[in-house]
C-alpha positions in Angstrom: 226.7 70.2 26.6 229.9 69.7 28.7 227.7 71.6 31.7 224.7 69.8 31.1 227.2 65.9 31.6 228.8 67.7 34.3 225.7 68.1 35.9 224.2 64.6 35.8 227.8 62.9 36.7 227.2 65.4 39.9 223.8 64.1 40.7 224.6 60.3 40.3 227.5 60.8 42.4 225.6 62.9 44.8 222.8 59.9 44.6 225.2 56.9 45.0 226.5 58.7 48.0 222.9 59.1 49.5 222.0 55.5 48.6 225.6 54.4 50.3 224.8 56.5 53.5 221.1 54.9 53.5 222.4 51.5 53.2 225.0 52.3 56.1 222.0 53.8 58.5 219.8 50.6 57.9 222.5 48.4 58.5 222.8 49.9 61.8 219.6 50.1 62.4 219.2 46.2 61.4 222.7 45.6 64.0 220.9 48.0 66.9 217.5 45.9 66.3 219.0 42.5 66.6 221.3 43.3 69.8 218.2 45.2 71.3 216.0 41.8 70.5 218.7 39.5 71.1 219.5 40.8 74.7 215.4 41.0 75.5 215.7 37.5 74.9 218.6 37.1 77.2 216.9 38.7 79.8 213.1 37.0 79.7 214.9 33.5 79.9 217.4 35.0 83.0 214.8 36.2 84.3 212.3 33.2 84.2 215.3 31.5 85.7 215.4 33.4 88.8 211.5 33.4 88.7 211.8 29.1 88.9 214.6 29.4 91.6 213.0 28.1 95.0 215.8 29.5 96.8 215.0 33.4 98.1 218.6 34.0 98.8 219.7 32.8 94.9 216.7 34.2 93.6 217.8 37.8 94.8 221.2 37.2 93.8 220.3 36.4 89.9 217.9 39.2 89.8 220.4 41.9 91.2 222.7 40.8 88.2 220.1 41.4 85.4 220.6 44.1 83.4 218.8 47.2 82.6 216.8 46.8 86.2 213.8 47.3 84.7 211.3 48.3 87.7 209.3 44.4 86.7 212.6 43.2 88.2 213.3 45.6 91.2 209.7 44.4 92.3 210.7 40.5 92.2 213.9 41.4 94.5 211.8 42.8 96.7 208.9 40.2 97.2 211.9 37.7 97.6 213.5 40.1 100.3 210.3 40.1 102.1 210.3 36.3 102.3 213.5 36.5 103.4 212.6 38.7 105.9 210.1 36.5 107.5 212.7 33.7 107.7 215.3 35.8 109.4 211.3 37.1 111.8 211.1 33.3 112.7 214.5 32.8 113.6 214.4 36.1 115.8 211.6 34.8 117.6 212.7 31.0 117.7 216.6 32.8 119.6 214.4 35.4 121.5 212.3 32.2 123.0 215.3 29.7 123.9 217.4 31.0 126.4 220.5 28.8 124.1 219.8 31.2 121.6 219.0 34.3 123.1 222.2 35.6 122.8 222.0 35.4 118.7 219.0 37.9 119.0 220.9 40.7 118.4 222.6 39.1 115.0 219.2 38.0 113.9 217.6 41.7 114.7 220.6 43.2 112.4 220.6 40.9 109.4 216.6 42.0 109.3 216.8 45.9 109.8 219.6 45.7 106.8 217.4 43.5 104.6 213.8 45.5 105.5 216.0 49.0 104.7 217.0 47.4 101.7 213.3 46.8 100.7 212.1 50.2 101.8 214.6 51.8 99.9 214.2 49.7 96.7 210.8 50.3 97.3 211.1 54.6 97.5 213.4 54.9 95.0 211.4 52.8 92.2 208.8 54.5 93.2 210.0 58.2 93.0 209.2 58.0 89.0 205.3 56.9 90.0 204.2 58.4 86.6 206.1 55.8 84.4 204.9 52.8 86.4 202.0 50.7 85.9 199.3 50.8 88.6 200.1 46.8 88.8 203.6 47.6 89.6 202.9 50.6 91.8 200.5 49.2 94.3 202.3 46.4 94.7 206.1 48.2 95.4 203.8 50.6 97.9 202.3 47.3 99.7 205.7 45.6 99.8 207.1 49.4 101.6 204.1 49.4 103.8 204.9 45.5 105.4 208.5 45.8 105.1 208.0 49.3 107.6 205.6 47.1 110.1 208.0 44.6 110.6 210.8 47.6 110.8 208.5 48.7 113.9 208.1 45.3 115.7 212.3 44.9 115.0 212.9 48.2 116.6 210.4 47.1 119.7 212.4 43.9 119.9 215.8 46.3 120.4 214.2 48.6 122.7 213.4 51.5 120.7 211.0 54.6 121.8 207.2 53.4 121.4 206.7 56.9 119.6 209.2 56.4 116.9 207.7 53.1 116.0 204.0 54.5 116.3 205.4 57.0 113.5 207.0 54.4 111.7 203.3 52.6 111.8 201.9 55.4 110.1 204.2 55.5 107.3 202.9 52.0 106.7 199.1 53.3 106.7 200.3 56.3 104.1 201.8 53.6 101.9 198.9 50.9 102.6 196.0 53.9 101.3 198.6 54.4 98.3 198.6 51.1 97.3 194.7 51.1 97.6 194.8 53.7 95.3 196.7 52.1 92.7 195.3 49.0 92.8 192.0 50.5 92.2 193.3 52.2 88.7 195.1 49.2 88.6 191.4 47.6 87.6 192.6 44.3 89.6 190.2 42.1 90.2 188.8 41.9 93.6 191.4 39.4 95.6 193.9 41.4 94.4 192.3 44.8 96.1 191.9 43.2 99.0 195.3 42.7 100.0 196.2 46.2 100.5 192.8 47.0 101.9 193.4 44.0 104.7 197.0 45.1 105.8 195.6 49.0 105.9 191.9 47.6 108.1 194.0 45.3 110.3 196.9 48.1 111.1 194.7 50.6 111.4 192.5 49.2 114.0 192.1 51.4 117.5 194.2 48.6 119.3 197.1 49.2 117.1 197.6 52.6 116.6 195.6 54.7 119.3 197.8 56.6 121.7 198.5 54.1 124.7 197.6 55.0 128.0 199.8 57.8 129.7 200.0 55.9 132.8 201.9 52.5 131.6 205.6 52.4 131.8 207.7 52.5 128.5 207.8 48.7 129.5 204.6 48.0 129.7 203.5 50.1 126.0 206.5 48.6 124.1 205.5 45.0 124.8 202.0 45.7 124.2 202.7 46.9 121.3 205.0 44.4 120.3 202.3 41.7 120.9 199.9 43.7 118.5 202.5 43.7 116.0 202.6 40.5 115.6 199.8 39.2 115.0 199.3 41.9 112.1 202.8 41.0 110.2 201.4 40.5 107.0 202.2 36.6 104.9 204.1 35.7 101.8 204.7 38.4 99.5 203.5 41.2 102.3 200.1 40.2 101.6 197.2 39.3 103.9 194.5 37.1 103.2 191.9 40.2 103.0 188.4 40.7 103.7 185.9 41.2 101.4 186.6 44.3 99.1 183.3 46.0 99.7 184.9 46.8 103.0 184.2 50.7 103.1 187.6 52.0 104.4 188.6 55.8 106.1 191.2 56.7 103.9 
């Protein structure tokens, strides 16, 4: 009898202890919940925020603060960098133009390399985990790499740089322009969306702006023609074009 009370004051002890532990565990769980939903909120407002800011410079500044970076977020630095980037183009070419400001060239070319290998980076190393990404997310991060490397050509042409390097550079731009064509395709965008890689990929890939240039023009001669070219194929807001019309059969 004593055996058989031991017993069951065992068990209800054993029980109350269980009960105690489960209570602990979804308390916890309850605590881990609420932070987890508490900072998501946090975050969506933050980053609608930064989304309403006009200002590129602020915009980047808030979005480099959020926290995790989730890869929604390193996309939105990146399409502010690139309007950055075309401020800090239009300045180079304003100083490069006016012999008053032709000595600030150099500044202007060196504030843009930093920011477009910024972007290219941010770009490469969001992208290195392709697999977890949305094709949304994907083709746009390969687009943004592609224009942020054409502009990188026409900056190294402005500081003199071998016409071969920058024709390589070029085709790193093509590789990533057919990759975001890819993506974008999964991606089941609609059809003004697809276009915007396929537009930056046609226009680049035209003869006049990557064939081989004539063997018997001086280094002079090919990096300004070149440079020219460039520029009229700089892709808009956002490192995207204003397309053609997507049934545009394309040699990937």
């Amino acid at each position: 009898m004593k055996t058989r009370t031991g017993i069951t004051i065992a068990i209800i002890i054993l029980l109350s202890a269980a009960f105690v532990l489960l209570g602990m565990y979804g308390i916890r769980e309850y605590d881990a919940r609420a932070t987890l939903e508490a900072r998501n909120t946090l975050l969506k407002q933050n980053l609608q925020k930064a989304d309403a800011m006009t200002d590129d410079y602020a915009a980047v500044a808030a979005l480099k603060k959020l926290s995790p970076a989730l890869p929604e977020i390193k996309l939105r630095i990146v399409q502010r960098e690139w309007g950055l980037s075309l401020q800090l183009m239009q300045y180079l070419q304003r100083a490069r133009d006016n012999n008053e400001l032709q000595n600030e060239t150099d500044a202007y070319a060196a504030r843009l390399k930093t920011l477009l290998d910024e972007m290219i980076e941010r770009c490469g190393s969001t992208l290195a985990d392709t697999a977890s990404l949305s094709p949304d997310i994907v083709w746009q991060l390969y687009n943004a790499a592609g224009s942020a490397k054409v502009m990188s050509a026409f900056v190294m042409l402005e500081t003199e740089q071998n016409v071969d390097t920058v024709q390589a550079v070029m085709r790193d731009a093509l590789t990533d322009y057919k990759a975001a064509i890819e993506a974008v395709d999964k991606a089941g965008a609609p059809p003004s969306q697809k276009n915007i890689p396929r537009w930056n990929f046609e226009v680049l890939s035209g003869e006049e702006k990557v064939q081989k240039l004539q063997v018997s023009m001086s280094d002079a001669e090919k990096n300004q023609i070149l440079k020219e070219n460039l520029e009229t194929v700089i892709p808009e807001i956002g490192g995207y074009g204003p397309g053609e019309p997507v049934e545009t059969i394309i040699k990937k």
